[in-house]
N, C-alpha and C positions, 0 to 999 in steps of 0.2 A: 211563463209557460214555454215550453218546448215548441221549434216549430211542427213539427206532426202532427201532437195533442192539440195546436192550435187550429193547422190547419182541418183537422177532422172535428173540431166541435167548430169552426163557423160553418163548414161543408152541412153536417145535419143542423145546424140553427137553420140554415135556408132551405132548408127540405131538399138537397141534391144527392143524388147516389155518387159510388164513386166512380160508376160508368157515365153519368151524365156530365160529370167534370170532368174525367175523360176524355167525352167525346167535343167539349168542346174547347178543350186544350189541345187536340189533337195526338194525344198519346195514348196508352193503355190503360186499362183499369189497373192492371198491377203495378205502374208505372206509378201511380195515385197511390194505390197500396200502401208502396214501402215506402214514399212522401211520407203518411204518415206516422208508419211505427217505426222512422228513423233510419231502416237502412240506408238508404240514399236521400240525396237532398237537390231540389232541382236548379237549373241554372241559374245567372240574373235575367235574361229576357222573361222565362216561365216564371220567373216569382213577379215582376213586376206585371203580368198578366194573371195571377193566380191573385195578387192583390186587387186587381180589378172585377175578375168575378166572384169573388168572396165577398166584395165590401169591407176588405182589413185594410189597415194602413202596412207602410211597408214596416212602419219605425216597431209597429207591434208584433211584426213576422219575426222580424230581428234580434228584437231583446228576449234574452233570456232571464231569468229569476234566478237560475240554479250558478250559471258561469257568464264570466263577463262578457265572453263571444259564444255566441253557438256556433256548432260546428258549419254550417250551411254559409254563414260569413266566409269564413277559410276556402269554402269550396268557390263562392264565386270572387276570391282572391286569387284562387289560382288559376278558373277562369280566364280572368282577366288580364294576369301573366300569358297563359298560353297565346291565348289571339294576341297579345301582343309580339308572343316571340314568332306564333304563325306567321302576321304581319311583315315581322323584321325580314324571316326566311326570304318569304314572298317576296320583296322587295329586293334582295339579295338575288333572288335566280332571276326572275325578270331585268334587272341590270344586269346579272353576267348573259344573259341569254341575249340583250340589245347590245352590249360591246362584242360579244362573238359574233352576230348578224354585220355588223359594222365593220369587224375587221376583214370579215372574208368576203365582206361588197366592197371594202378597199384595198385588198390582194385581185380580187378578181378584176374591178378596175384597171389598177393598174397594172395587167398582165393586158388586159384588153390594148389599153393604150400605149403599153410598151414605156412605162414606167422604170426604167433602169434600177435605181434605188430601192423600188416597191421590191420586182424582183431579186435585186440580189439578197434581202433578207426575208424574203417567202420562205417559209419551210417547207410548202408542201411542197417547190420545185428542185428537182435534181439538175446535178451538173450534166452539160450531154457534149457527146462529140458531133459534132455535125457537119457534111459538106456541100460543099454550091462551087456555083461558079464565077468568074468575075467579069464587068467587064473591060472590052477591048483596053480604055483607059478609063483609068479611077482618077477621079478629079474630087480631092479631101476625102468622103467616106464615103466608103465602099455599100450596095445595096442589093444586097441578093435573097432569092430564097435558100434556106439553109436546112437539109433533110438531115434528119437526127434517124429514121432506122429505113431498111428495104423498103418498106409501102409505100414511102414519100413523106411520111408524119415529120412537119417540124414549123418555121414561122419565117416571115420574111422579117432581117436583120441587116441594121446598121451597124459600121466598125471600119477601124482603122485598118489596112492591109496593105500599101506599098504596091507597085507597081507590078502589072501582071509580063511573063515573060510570053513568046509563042509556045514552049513549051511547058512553062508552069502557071495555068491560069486557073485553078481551082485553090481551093480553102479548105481547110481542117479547120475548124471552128469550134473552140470550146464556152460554152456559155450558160447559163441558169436564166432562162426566159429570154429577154431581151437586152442579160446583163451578160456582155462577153466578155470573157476573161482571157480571155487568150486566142491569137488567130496566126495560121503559117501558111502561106502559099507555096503547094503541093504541084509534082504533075498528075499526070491523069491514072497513072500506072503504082502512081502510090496510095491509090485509092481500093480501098477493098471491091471486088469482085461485085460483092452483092451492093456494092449503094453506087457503083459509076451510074448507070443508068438513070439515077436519082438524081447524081450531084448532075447529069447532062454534059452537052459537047456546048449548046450555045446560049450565052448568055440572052435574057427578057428581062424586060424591066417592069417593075411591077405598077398595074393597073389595077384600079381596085372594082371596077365594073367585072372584070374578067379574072381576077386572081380572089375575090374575096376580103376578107378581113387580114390585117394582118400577121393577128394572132384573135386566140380567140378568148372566149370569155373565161372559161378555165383557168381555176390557181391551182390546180394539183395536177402531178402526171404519173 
């Protein structure tokens, strides 16, 4: 027998409406309806509970007389495909969604901490021109803060730079976070208009009570 025809003659054997099975399957009366005149067929959880309040076994829903699978087989075949490829999805975006969180708490890090390496293959950061000042004498590398535009925006930075003269004691400073790439000791008149004031006349050395972090947590600009 067909599952429909089945499941509508054990439903009236036990005296139940098809609102009463329904309502305690949780779904609609028409939903029971086309259960059993065959247009739809219901899932595997609902059938292994549809065998429970019928008192059918599962093996009798199953078998057909007429064909060797009924269609309601195939459906919860494919079922069980789905949730699995849901599953797969599922798995797939939560992995890419915890190596995306990972890598930008490992760009952010190391911008935080003045990771050289990190930053020079950050993509979110740009190359910038930046300038400061030096001081009096540089003894191995040089340690300044380095203003990247007029408001003062930039980071305190390590680098090679050669001895300051009385007249050329500031920097041109080209770099991608805390990875500099290039640096030239400038005088003060080769410094554009708008960022002297920035790059300053005297060099401080940086404190971190009084200056802050010395870059900040930010990977992109």
């Amino acid at each position: 027998m067909e599952l429909g025809p089945a499941l509508k003659q054990q439903r009236e054997s036990l005296g139940l409406t098809q609102q009463v099975l329904a309502d305690q399957l949780h779904v609609t009366r028409q939903t029971v309806s086309r259960w059993e005149n065959g247009s739809t067929y219901p899932n595997l959880d609902t059938l292994v509970e549809l065998s429970d309040r019928l008192n059918i076994s599962l093996d009798k829903l199953l078998k057909s007389e007429e064909v060797p699978v009924v269609p309601v087989v195939h459906q919860i075949s494919r079922d069980v495909q789905l949730k699995r490829r849901y599953l797969r999805s599922l798995i797939v975006i939560i992995s890419m969604l915890v190596l995306l969180a990972s890598l930008f708490g490992l760009l952010s890090w190391g911008h935080r901490n003045q990771i050289e390496m990190i930053d020079r293959v950050n993509p979110f950061l740009s190359t910038k021109l930046g300038y400061g000042i030096l001081p009096t004498k540089v003894t191995g590398m040089a340690d300044t803060y380095v203003s990247d535009d007029s408001f003062g925006n930039g980071e305190w930075l390590k680098f090679y730079s050669g001895q300051p003269t009385k007249s050329a004691r500031w920097v041109l400073v080209k770099h991608k976070g805390s990875y500099v790439s290039g640096v030239r000791v400038i005088r003060r008149n080769q410094i554009p208009l708008v960022m002297r004031e920035q790059a300053g006349t005297i060099y401080l050395k940086y404190h971190q009570k009084t200056d802050g972090p010395r870059a900040s947590w930010k990977f992109w600009d």
